[in-house]
TILUM-462878 format. One record per residue (C-alpha): x, y, z. Coordinates in steps of 0.5 Angstrom, whole numbers, padded with zeros to 4 digits, always signed. Example, Ala and Ser with C-alpha at 12.3 -4.5 7.8 and 13.67 -1.06 7.14 Angstrom:
REM residues 2
+0025-0009+0016+0027-0002+0014
***
This chain:
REM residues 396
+0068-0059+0023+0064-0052+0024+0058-0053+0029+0053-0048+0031+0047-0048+0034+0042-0047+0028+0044-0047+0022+0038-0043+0016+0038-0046+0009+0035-0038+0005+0037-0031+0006+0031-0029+0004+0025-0025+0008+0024-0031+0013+0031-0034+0014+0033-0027+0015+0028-0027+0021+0028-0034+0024+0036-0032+0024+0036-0025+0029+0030-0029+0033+0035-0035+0035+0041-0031+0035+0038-0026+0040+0036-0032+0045+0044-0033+0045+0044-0039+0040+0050-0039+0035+0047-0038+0028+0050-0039+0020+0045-0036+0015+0046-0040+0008+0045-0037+0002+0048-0040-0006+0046-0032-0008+0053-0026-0008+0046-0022-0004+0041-0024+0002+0034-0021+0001+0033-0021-0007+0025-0021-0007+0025-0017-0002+0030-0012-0007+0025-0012-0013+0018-0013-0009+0014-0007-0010+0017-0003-0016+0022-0003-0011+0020-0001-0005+0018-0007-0002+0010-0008+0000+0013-0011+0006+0006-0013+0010-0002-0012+0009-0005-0007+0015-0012-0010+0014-0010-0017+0016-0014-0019+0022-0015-0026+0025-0022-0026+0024-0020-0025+0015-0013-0030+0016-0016-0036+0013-0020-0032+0007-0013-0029+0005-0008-0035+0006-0010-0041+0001-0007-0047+0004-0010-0053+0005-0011-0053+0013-0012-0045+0013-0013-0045+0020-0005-0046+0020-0002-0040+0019-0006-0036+0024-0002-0039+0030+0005-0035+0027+0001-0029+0024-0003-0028+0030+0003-0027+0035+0007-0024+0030+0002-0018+0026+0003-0013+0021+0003-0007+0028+0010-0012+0029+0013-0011+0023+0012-0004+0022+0014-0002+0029+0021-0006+0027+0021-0001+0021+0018+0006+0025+0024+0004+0030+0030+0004+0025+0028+0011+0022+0025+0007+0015+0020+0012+0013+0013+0008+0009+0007+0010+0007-0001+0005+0005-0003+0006-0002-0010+0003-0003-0013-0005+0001-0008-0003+0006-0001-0004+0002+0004-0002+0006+0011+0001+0002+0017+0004+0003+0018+0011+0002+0026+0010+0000+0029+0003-0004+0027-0004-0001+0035-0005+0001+0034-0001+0007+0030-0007+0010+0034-0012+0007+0040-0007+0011+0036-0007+0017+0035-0014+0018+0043-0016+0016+0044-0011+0022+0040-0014+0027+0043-0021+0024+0050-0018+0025+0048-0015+0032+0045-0021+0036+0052-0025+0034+0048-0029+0027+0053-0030+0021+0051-0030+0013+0055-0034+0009+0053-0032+0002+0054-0036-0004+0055-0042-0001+0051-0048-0004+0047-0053+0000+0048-0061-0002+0046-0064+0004+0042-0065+0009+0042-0072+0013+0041-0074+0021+0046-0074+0026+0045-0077+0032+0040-0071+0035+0042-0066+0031+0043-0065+0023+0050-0066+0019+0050-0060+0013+0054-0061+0007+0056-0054+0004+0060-0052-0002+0064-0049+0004+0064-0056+0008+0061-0059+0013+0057-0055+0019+0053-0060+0025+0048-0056+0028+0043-0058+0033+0037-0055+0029+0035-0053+0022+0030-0048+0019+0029-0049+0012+0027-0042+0009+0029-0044+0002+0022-0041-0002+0018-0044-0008+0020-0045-0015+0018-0038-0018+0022-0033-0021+0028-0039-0023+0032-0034-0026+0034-0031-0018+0036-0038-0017+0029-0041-0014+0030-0048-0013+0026-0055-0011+0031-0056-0004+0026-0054+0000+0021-0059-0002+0027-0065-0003+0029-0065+0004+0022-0064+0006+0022-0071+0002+0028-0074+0005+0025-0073+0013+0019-0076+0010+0014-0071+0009+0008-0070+0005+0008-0064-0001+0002-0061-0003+0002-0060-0010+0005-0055-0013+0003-0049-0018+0005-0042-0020+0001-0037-0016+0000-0030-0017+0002-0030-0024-0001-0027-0031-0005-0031-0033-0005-0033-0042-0010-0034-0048-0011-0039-0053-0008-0036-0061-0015-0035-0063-0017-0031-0057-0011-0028-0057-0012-0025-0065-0018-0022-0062-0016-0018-0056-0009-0017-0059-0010-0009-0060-0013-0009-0052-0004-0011-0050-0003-0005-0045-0010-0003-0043-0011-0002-0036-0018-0003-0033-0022-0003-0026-0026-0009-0027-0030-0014-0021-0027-0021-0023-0031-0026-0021-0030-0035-0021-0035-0038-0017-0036-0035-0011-0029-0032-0011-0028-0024-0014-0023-0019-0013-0025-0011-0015-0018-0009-0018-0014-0007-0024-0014-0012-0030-0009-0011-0035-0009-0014-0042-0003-0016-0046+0001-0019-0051-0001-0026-0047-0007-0026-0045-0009-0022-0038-0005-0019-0032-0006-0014-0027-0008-0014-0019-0014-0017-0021-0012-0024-0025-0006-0025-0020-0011-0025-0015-0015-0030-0018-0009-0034-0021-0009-0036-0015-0015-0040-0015-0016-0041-0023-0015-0049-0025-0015-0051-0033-0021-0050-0036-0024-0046-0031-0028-0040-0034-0027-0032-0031-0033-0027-0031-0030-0021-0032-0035-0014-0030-0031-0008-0035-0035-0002-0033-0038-0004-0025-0043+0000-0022-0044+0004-0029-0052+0001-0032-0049+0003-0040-0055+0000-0044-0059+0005-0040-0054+0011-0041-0055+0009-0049-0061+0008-0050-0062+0016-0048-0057+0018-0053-0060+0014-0059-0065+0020-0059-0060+0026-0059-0055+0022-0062-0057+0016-0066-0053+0017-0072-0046+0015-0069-0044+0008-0070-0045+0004-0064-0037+0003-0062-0036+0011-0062-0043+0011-0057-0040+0007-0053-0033+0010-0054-0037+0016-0049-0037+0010-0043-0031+0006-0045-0024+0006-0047-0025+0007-0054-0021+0000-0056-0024-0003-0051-0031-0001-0054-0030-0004-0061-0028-0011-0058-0034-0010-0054-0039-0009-0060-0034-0014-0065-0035-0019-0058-0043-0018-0058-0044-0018-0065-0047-0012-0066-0046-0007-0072-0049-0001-0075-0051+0006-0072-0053+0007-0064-0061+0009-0067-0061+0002-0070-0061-0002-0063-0066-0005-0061-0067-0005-0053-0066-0012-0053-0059-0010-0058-0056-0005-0052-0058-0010-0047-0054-0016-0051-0048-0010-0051-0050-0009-0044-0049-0017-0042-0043-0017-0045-0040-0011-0042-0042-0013-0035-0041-0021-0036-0035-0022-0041-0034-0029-0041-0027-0032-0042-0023-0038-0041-0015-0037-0040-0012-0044-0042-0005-0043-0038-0001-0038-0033+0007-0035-0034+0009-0040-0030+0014-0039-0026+0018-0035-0030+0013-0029-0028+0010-0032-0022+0011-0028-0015+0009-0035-0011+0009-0042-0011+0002-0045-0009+0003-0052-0005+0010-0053-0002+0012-0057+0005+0004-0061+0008+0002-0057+0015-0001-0064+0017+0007-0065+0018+0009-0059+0022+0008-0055+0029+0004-0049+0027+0005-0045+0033+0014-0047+0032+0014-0049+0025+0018-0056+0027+0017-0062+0023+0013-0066+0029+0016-0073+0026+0023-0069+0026+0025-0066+0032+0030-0060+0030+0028-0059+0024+0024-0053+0021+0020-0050+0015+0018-0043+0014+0016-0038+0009+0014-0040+0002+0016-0047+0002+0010-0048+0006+0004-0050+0004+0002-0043+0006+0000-0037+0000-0003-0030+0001-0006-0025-0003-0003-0021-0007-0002-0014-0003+0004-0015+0002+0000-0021+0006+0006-0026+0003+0011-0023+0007+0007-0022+0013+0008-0030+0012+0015-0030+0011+0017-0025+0018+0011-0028+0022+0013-0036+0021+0021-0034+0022+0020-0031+0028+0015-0037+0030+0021-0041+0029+0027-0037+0031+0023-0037+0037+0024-0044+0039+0030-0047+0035
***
């Protein structure tokens, strides 16, 4: 029977971390993965091109940026692995990035050359990746662990789960992660699709129908919460980087105000073209200020018809109204089909923050995205997923 010091369930962003850390302390490591390749979020993330951290992630916005329902768990790992570390790893490798806008920080080349980065420094502290093996089980033995694979039993002194949530199924997503936190006796926090496109009932769906495709800068607002982004109307409902941030905080029910023209005072821009221009019909006026599909649905929205000349003040102030405070009410999300995380997973209340180890399990560790631990959108999950591996690898 195989033995080794650590063994990590998930070849993904954090296992691959916590991996090279343990190894490079001199532990015998095995990476397990039931996937033919490690890293695939890592490979289709960002187009392509990885949005491997956020540079604009501090501290002091940590606990606003990470839902989680302690959010001051995060900051011990995040604080003592930050995005600088990361990108210095990258900058000493020769993997040339570059920042696009709040931050983002990308690849200039394919993601697969982090995913190559990270094989290499697994394979250069001593660690194996074994691939396409599955886990069955994983049980308590004497101090240490029995982990029964598709490839045979491994006794390990330590094990990190690093097996993710529930989004994207069709790259092999699973509940493991949750089940063995389960079997050890500890608390799961609700789970849901976070980060994901959210969808319409059928009769607000026929309104906005030939809005599918357009793109808008918008402020999106529920409650206190708003995000200033891209908003994107499709065949289901809403998507872009504005609706998967809030997606995150959205519950059944819950009503969004969205500002489709933010900081442009449209009623005082048509109330001066009435008098030169007063013959146009209403949409085409506003067609000067908006996409001209969406100023239809905003003039049909408003119940307002007719020509510029004939609205009154109080007209272009109900246009005016509905531009900037667009009331709607999705009724569901993608799910996890589309989601790019799962929001809730293994209760921080059962785990170390500064070592990921499970307090009433000595040797047994969680990290990544089965975590009760979910960032914005923008890099800030993967910042997570190398700051709580390099935590774990620390100590495991």
């Amino acid at each position: 029977m195989e033995k080794c010091d650590v063994v990590i369930l998930g070849a993904g962003a954090a296992g691959l971390m916590a991996g090279i850390e343990a190894a490079r302390r001199g532990r015998s490591v095995r990476v397990l993965d039931h996937a033919r390749r490690p890293g695939e979020k890592i490979r289709i993330s960002g187009g392509g091109r990885c949005n491997f951290t956020n540079r604009l992630l501090t501290r002091q916005n940590a606990t606003e940026r990470f839902l989680s329902r302690n959010p001051r768990f995060a900051l011990s790992a995040l604080s003592r692995y930050t995005p600088a570390d990361f990108i210095a790893r990258l900058d000493a490798a020769g993997i040339a990035w570059h920042e696009k806008h709040l931050g983002q920080l990308f690849c200039d080349g394919k993601a697969t050359q982090i995913i190559d980065l990270l094989k290499r420094d697994l394979r250069a502290a001593g660690g194996e990746l074994s691939l396409e093996t599955s886990i069955d089980r994983v049980e308590r033995e004497g101090e240490g662990f029995l982990v029964t694979t598709s490839q045979g039993p491994i006794r390990a002194a330590s094990v990190i789960v690093a097996t993710g949530g529930k989004s994207i199924p069709k790259m092999g997503a699973s509940s493991l992660g949750y089940e063995i936190a389960q079997r050890f006796g500890l608390e799961i926090v609700e789970t849901r699709p976070a980060l994901v496109p959210l969808t319409f009932a059928e009769q607000d769906l026929a309104r906005t129908a030939p809005l599918s495709g357009l793109a808008r800068p918008v402020d999106l607002r529920l409650g206190k919460t708003h995000f200033a982004e891209d908003l994107l109307f499709t065949h289901r409902g809403l998507s872009g980087p504005a609706i998967l941030q809030i997606s995150s905080y959205w519950r059944e029910g819950d009503t969004l105000r969205v500002d489709l023209a933010p900081g442009d005072d449209i009623a005082a821009a048509l109330a001066e073209q009435r008098d030169a221009a007063g013959r146009q019909a209403l949409h085409n006026a506003l067609a000067r200020h908006l996409p001209e599909k969406l100023a239809q649905f905003v003039v049909a929205e408003a119940k307002l018809k007719g020509r510029l000349a004939e609205q009154s003040n109080k007209d272009l102030a109900k246009l005016d109204d509905q531009i900037h405070r667009w009331q709607v009410r999705p009724v569901g999300s993608e799910g996890y089909r589309t989601a790019e995380v799962t929001l809730g997973g293994v209760s921080t209340d059962a785990l170390d923050a500064k070592t990921m180890e499970a307090k009433q399990v000595r040797g047994l560790y969680f990290i990544g995205e089965v975590v009760d631990v979910t960032g914005w959108l923008g890099g800030y999950n993967f910042q997570w997923a190398w700051a709580s591996g390099w935590a774990a690898g620390q100590v495991a």
